[in-house]
C-alpha positions as CSV (number, residue, x, y, z in Angstrom):
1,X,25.0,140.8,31.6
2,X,22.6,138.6,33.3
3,X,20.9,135.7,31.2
4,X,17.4,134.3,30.8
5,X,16.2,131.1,30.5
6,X,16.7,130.1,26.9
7,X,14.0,127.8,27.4
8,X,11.2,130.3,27.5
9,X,12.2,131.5,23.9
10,X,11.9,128.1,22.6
11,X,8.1,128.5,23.5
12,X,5.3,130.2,20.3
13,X,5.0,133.3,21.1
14,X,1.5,132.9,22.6
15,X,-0.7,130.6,24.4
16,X,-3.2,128.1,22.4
17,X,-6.2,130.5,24.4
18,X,-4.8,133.9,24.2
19,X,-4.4,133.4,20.4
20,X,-8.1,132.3,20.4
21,X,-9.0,135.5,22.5
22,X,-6.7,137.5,20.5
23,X,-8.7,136.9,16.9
24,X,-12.4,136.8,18.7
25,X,-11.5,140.3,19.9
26,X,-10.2,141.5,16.6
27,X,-13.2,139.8,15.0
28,X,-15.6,141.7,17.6
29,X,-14.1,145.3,17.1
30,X,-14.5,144.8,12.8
31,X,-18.2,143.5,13.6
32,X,-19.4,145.5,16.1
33,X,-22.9,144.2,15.7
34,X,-22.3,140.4,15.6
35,X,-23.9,138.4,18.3
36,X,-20.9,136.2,19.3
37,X,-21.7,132.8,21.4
38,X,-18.1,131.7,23.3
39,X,-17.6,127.9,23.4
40,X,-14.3,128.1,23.3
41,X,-12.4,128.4,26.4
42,X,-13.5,126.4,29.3
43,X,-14.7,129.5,31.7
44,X,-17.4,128.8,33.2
45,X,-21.3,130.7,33.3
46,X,-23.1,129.3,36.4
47,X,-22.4,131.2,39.7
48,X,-20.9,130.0,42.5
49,X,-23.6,128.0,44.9
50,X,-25.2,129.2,47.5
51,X,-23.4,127.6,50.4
52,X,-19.6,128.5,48.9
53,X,-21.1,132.1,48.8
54,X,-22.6,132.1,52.7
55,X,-19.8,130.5,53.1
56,X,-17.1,133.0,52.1
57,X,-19.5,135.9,53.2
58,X,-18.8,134.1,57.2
59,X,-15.1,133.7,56.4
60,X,-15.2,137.7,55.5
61,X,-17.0,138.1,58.7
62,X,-14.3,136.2,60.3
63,X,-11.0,137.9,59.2
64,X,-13.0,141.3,60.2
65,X,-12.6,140.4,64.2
66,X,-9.6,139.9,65.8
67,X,-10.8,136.6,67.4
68,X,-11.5,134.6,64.9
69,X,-9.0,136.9,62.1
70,X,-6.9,134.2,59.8
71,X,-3.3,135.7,58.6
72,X,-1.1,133.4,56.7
73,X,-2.1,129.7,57.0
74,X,-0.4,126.6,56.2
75,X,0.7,126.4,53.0
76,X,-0.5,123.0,52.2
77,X,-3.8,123.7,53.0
78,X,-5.7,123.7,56.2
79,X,-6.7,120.8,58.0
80,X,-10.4,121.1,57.9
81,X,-11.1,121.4,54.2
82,X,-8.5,118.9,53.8
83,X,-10.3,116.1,55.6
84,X,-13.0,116.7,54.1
85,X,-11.8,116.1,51.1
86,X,-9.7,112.6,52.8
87,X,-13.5,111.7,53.8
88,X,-16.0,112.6,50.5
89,X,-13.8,112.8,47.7
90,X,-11.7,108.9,48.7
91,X,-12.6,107.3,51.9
92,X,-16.2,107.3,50.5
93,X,-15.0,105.6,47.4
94,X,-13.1,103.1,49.8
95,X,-9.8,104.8,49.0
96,X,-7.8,105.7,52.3
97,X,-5.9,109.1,51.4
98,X,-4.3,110.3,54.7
99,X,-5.0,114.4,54.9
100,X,-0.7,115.0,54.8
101,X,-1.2,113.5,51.7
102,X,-3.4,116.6,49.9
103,X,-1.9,119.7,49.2
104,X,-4.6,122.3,48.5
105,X,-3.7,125.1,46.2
106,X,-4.6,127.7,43.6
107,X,-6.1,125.2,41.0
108,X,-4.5,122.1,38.8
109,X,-3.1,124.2,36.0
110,X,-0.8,125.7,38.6
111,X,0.1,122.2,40.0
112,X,0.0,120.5,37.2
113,X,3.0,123.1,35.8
114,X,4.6,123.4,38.9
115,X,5.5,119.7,39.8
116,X,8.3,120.0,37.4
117,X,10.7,121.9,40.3
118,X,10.7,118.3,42.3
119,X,11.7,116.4,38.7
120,X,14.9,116.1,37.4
121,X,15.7,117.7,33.9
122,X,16.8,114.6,32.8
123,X,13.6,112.5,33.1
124,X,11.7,111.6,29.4
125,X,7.9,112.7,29.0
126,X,5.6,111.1,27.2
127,X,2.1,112.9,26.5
128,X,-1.0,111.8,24.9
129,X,-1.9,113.7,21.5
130,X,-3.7,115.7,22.0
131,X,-3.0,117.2,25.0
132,X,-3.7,120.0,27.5
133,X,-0.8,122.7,26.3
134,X,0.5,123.3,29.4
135,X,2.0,120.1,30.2
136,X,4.0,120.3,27.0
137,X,4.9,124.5,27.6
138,X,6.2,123.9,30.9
139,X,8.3,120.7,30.1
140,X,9.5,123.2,27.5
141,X,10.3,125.6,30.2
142,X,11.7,123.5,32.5
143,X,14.4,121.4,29.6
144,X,12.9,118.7,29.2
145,X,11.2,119.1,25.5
146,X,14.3,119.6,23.2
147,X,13.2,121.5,20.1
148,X,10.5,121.9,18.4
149,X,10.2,120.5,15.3
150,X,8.3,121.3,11.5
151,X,6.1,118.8,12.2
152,X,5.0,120.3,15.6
153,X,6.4,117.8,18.0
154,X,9.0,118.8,20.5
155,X,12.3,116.1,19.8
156,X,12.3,115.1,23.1
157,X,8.9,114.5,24.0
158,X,7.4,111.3,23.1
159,X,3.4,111.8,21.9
160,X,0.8,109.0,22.4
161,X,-1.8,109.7,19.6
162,X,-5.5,109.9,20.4
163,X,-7.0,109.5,17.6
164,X,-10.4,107.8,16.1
165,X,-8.4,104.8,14.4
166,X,-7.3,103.9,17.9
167,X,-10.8,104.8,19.9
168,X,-9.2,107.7,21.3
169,X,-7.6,105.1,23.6
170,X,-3.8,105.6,23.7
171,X,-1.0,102.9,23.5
172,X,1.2,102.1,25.9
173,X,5.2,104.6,25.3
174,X,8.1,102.7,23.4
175,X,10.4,104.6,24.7
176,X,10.1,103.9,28.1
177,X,9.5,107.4,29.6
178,X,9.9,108.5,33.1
179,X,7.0,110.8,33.4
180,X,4.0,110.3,32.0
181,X,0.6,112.7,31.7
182,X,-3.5,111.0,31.2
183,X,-6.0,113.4,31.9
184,X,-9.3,111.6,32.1
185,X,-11.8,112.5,31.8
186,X,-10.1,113.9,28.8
187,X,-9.5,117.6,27.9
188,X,-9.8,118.3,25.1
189,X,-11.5,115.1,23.7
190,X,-14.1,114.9,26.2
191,X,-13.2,110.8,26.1
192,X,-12.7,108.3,29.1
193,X,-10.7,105.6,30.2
194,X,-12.3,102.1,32.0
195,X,-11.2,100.7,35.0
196,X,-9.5,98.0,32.9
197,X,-8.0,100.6,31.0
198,X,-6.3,102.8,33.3
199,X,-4.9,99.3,35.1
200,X,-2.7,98.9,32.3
201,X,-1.3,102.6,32.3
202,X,-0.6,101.8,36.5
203,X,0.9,98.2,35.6
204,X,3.0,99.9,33.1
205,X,4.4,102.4,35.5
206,X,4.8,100.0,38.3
207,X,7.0,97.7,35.5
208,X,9.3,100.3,34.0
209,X,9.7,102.9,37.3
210,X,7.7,105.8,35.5
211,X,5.8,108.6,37.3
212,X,1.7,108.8,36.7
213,X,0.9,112.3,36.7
214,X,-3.3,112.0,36.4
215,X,-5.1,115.2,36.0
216,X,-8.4,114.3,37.3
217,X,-10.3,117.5,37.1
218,X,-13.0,116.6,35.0
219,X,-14.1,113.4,37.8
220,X,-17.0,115.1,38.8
221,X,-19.0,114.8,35.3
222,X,-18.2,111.0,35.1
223,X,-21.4,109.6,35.0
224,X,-21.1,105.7,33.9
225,X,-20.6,102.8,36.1
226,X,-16.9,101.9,34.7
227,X,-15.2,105.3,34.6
228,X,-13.0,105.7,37.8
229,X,-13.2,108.6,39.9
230,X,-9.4,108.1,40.6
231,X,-6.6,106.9,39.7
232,X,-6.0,105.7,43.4
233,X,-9.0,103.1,42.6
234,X,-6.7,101.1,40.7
235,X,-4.5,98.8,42.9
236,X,-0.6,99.3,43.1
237,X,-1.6,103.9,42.2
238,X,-0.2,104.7,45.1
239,X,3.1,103.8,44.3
240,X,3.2,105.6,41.1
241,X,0.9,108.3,40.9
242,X,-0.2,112.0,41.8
243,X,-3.7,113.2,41.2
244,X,-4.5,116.9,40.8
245,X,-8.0,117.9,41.0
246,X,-9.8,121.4,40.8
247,X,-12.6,123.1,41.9
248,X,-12.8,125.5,38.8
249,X,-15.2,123.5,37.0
250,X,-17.0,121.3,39.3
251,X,-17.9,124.4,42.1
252,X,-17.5,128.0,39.6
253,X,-14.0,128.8,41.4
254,X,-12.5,129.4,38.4
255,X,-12.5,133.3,39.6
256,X,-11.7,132.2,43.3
257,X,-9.0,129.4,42.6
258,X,-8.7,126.1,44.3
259,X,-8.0,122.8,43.6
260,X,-5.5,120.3,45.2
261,X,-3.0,117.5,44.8
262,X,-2.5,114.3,46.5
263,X,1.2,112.7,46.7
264,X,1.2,109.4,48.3
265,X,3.5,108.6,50.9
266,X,5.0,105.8,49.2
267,X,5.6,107.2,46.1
268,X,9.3,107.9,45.5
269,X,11.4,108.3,42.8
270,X,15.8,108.1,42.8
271,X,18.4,110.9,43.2
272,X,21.3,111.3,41.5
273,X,22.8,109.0,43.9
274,X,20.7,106.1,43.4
275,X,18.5,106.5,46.7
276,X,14.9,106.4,46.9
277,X,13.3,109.6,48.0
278,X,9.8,110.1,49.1
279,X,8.0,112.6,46.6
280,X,5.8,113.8,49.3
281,X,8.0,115.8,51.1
282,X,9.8,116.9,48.6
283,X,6.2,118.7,47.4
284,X,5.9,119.9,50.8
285,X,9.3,122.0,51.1
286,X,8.5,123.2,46.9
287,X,4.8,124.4,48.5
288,X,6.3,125.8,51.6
289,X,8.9,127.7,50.0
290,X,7.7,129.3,46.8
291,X,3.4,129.2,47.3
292,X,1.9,131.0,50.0
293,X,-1.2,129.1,50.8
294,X,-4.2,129.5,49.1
295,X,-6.6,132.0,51.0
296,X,-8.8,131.1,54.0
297,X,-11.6,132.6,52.4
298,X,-11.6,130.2,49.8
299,X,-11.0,127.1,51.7
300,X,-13.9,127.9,53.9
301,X,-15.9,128.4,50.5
302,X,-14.7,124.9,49.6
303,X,-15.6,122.9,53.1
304,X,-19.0,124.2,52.3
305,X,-19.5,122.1,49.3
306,X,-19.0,119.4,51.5
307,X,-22.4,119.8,53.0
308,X,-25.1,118.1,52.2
309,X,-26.9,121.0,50.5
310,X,-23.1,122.1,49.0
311,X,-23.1,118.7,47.5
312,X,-26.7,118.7,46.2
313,X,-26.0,122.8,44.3
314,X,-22.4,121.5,43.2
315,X,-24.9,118.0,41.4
316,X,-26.9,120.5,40.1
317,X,-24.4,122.3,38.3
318,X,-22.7,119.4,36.9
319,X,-26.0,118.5,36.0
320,X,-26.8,121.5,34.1
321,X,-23.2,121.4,31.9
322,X,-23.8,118.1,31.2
323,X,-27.4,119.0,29.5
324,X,-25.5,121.7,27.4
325,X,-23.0,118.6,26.4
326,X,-26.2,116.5,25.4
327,X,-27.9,119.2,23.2
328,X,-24.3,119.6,21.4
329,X,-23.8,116.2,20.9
330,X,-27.1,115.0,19.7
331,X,-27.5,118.5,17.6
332,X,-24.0,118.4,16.3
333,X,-25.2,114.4,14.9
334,X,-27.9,115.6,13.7
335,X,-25.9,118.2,11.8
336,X,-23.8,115.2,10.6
337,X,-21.1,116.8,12.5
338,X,-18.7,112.9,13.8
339,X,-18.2,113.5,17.7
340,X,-17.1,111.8,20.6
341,X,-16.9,112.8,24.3
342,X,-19.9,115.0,26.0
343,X,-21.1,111.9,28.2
344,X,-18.8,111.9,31.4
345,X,-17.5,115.0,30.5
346,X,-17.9,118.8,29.6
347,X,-15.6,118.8,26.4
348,X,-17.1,117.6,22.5
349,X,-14.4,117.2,20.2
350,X,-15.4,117.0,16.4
351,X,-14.2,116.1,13.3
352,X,-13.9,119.8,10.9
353,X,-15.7,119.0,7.7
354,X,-14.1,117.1,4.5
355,X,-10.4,119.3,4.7
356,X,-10.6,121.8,6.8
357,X,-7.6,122.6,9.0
358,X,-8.5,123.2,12.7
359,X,-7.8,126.8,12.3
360,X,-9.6,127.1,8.7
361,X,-12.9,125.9,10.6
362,X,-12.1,128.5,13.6
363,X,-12.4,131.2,11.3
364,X,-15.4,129.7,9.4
365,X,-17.7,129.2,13.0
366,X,-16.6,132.9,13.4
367,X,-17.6,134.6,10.3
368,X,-20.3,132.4,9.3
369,X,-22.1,131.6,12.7
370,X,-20.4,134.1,15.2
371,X,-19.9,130.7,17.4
372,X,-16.4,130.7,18.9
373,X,-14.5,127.4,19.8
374,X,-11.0,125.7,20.3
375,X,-8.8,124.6,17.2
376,X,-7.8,120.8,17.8
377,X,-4.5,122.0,16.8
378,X,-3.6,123.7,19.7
379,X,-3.7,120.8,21.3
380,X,-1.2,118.8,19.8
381,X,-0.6,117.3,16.1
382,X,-2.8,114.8,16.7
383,X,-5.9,117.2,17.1
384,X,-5.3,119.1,13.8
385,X,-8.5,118.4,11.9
386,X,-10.4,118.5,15.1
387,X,-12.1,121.2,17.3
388,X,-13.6,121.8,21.0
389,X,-16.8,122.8,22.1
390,X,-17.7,123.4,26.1
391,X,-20.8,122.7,27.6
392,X,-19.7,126.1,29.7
393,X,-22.5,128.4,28.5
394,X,-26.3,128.7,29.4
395,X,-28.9,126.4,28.0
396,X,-30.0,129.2,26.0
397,X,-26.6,130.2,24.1
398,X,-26.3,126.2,23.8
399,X,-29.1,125.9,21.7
400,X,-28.9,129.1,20.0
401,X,-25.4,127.6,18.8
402,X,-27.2,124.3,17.9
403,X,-30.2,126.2,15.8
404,X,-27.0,128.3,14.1
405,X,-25.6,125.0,13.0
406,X,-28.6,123.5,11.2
407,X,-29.9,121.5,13.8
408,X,-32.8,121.7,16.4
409,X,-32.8,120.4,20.0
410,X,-35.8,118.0,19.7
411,X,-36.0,117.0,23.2
């Protein structure tokens, strides 16, 4: 008989937020009259803008004539939203990104998961703690995580803690890993790294021949000075790094899907034979073989933003999260709630009062204040005692979960 990947059964039986979706729906159908506020999983509220919609409604117009109809396109992306994104997103930050360099696809959770197939099983993983799940998961799935242990670490994985007696800065690995994960801005913390900071995480890799995978999909809410926009802003990057961005959260594609990746030519890595091989087009013939492309509809969508009015709507929206993230942070203080994050991000990670387990304060938001959030836990061992808050709701729901709490937006 034929046999599954043993892997997969290694995995808990469900995801951090279908287990979150799960209880709030239980919760709903016991209390059908309770007025739940979500600011748990980070969907966004705001449509999409105004030039990604004209813009898809032409692209619909398009693939209705047989002139100008699009069938199946490259599957690395096409070449006009692509230099766009060479031009505003790095050559205007003085980084020089050639366009067969991006890889445009369905969004950086896919990416992010599937850029395992062009890494060997053997390679060690380290992870900060806590972490976005589903760099752990598909380690897990893919070999590389051994088992999971009582303490909720996998044996095989090394974690780099995030925690409030280090500043929520991680340390360097001690176990010299191969592969290596940052996410800043930081889900689920909502925390950043300096310039300064992130040079040492590049001079590490660059010193010990480890892989940089930096999940940049947050860049777009970095506000201060200090905070790079990329990894490639750090000298020596290119040698050791991919970057995955997204649209999801920046643009409201998160029903649409889009975001990209960018391999550098010059970073390679060694096969079993000792030789240096160029990740680059090793991505291309993964993308080319198992991922069809991701639609022309939704490209053209996404050269729109591009514009100058596409850029001013996509400020706007950014703009408009990153109010919700003040009034949470400054009412959640207020509340004598400890937080951090909510300043170049969407994401406020606080500190569950005196003993409460990350779960035990789910269910207390829930039944006490109908307010839904993320259990730190999920995340990692490191974020039990913790929780997550999005700035991913409307002004109105954001204050109304504020007001719940105790505490007033005064501004």
């Amino acid at each position: 008989m034929f046999r599954i990947n043993d892997n997969f059964t290694k995995l808990p039986a469900s995801y951090l937020f279908s287990e979150v979706a799960r209880r709030v729906n239980a919760y709903a159908e016991s209390h059908p009259g309770a007025d739940i506020i979500r600011m748990g999983i980070g969907d966004v509220t705001r449509p999409l803008c105004q030039a990604a919609v004209d813009a898809l409604h032409k692209a619909v117009d398009d693939e209705a004539s047989g002139e100008t109809f699009h069938g199946y396109g490259p599957e690395q992306g096409y070449s006009f939203l692509a230099e766009k994104i060479a031009r505003y997103d790095y050559r205007k930050r003085g980084i020089e990104i050639d366009i067969d360099e991006i890889f445009v696809g369905d969004g950086a959770k896919s990416d992010t998961g599937n850029i395992g197939d062009i890494l060997s099983t053997a390679n060690r993983v380290a992870v900060t703690d806590p972490v976005y799940p589903v760099y752990v998961d598909t380690n897990v799935m893919g070999g590389r995580a051994g088992d999971l242990g009582a303490d909720g670490r996998w044996s095989e994985i090394e974690y780099l803690p995030c925690t409030a007696e280090n500043g929520f800065v991680p340390a360097l690995p001690v176990n010299n890993p191969d592969v290596i994960y940052l996410c800043y801005p930081n889900n689920p913390t909502g925390t950043t790294l300096t310039r300064s900071q992130l040079k040492v995480w590049v001079d590490y890799c660059r010193e010990h021949g480890a892989l940089l995978l930096f999940d940049a999909a947050y860049e777009a809410f970095i506000r201060e000075e200090d905070v790079p926009h990329s990894i490639y802003e750090i000298e020596g990057a290119r040698e050791v790094a991919i970057e995955f961005r997204s649209f999801s959260k920046t643009a409201g594609f998160t029903g649409i899907r889009l975001g990209y990746t960018v391999v550098p030519k010059e970073l390679k890595g060694l096969d079993d034979k000792g030789n240096k091989v160029a990740l680059n087009g090793l991505w291309r013939r993964r993308q080319t073989t198992k991922f069809n492309g991701a639609s022309y509809l939704t490209q053209r969508a996404a050269e729109a933003l591009y514009t100058e009015e596409g850029q001013r709507q996509v400020k706007e929206t950014i703009d408009y999260y990153l109010e919700n993230a003040r009034i949470l942070r400054e009412g959640l203080a207020e509340a004598g709630y400890e937080t951090v994050g909510g300043i170049n991000s969407p994401y406020i990670w606080l500190k569950t009062p005196g003993t409460m387990t990350s779960w035990e304060f789910f269910d207390y938001l829930l039944d006490r204040y109908h307010i839904v959030g993320t259990p730190g836990s999920g995340f990692g061992p490191s974020g039990e005692g913790y929780f997550r808050l999005t700035a991913f709701n409307t002004h109105e729901n954001t204050r109304r979960c504020i007001e719940r709490l105790g505490a007033t937006d005064r501004k």
